[in-house]
N, C-alpha and C positions, 0 to 999 in steps of 0.2 A: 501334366500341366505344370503342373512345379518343377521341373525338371527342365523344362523350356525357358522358365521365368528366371534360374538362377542365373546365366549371363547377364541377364537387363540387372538385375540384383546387385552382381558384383561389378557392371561398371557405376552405379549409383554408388553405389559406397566408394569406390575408387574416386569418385569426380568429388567426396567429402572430405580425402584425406588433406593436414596441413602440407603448405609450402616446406619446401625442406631448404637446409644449410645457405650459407654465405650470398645472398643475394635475393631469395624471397622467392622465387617458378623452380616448381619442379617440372621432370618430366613432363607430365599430365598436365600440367598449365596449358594450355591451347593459345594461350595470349600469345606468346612467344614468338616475334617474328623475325628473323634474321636480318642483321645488318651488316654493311661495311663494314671493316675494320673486326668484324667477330673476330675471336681467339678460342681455341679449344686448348684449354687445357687440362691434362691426367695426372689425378695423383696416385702413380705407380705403388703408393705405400698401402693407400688405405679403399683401391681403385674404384675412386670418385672422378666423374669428369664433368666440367662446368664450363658451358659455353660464355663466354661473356661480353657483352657489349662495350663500344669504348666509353660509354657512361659509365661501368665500373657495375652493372646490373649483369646478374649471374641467372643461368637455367643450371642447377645442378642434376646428376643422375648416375643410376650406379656404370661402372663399365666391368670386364674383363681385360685380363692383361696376361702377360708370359709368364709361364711356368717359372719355378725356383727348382729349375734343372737342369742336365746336358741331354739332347736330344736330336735324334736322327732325322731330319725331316726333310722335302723335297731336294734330295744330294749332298743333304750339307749338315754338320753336327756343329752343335751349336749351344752355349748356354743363352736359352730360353724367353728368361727376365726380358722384360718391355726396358730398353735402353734410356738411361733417364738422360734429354739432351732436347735440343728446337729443334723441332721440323720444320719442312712446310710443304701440306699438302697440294700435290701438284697434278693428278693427275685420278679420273674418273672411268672407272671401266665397271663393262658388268661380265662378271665370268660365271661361266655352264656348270660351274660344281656348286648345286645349291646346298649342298650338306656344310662344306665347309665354309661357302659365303651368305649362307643365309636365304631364305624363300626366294629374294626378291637378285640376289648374285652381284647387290653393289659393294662396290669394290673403291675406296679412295686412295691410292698411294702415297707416302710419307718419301720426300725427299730428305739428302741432307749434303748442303753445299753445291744444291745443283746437281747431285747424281743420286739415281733411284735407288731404292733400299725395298729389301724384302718386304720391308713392315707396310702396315697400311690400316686403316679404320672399316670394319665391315662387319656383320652380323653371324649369324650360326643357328646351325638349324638347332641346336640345345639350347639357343641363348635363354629360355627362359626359364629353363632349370640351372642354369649357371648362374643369373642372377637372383636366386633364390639361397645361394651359399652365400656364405660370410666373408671369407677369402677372397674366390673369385681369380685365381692364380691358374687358368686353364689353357690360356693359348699357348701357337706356336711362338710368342713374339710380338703380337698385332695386337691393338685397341678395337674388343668388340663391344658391342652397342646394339641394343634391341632396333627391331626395326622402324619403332613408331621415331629413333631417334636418329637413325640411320636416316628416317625421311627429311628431319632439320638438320643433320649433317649437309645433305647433296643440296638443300636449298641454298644454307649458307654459305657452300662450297661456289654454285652458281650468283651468286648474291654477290661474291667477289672476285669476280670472273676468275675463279679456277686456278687461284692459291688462297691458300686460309695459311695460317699459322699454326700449328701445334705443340706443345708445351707439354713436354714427359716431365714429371718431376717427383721426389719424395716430398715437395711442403707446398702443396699447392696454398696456403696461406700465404705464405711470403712472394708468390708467383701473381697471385690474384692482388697484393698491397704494390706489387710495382707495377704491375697493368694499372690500376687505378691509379698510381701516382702520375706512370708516365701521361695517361689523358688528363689528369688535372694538370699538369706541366704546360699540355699544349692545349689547353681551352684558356691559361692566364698570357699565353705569348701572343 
């Protein structure tokens, strides 16, 4: 009987824990509804990623990012590290390899300049042993994301008809004070 009762257990205690960093919803916040103008941004350094509204209100939450190596992967040798630089995600597929995309196989692609790039935002079937490490330095290259966030990914993504913004960076603080600068910019004009 107890053994049936610990899932109801441990989401009760998850649904107690505080708000975490720079903006008050974590993951788990269920509040969190996508809007307009969202911006995903990754801080490559300490791989946190915080969806934020143009209000300058944050969903923080952990991510996965590129390896700190050279590596052999689909034809092409490559160091690894998630590229610190703008996206913008343009592009929604679901692909047949659930190992490396996750349960559910979505798939967001990361442009840059109007031309496709390897990278892209999607899940893993370890994701949740990965987000259990401190690091968190595992991918090929790509921004992974459990799936409960993978699901506010593809909303937000649909939310603005099918480009969002993304934001690789080492300081996501000084990335998050120009977001919120530039919408206090354009709410005084």
């Amino acid at each position: 009987m107890i053994r049936k009762l610990l899932p109801y257990i441990g989401l009760v205690l998850l649904s107690t824990l505080p708000s975490v960093a720079l903006g008050a919803e974590s993951a788990m916040t269920p509040s969190w509804e996508p809007q307009t103008g969202d911006v995903f941004v990754v801080d490559v350094g300490v791989n946190t990623g915080y969806l934020v509204h143009a209000d300058g209100r944050t969903l923080s939450f952990p991510v996965a990012t590129g390896r700190k190596e050279y590596v052999s992967y689909i034809g092409r040798y490559y160091k690894a590290e998630t590229p610190v630089r703008t996206w913008t995600a343009e592009q929604f597929q679901i692909k047949g390899d659930r190992r490396t995309f996750g349960v559910s196989g979505r798939f967001i692609r990361l442009f840059r300049n109007g031309e496709n790039s390897p990278y892209g935002i999607h899940s893993y079937y370890k994701v949740g042993e990965w987000m259990e490490e401190d690091q968190r330095y595992f991918s090929m290259g790509c921004i992974v994301v459990t799936e409960n966030i993978m699901d506010i990914m593809e909303k937000t993504f649909a939310v603005n008809d099918q480009k969002m913004i993304v934001i690789t960076t080492n300081d996501a603080q000084a990335a998050l004070q120009k977001l919120t600068a530039s919408a206090a910019s354009g709410i005084k004009s």
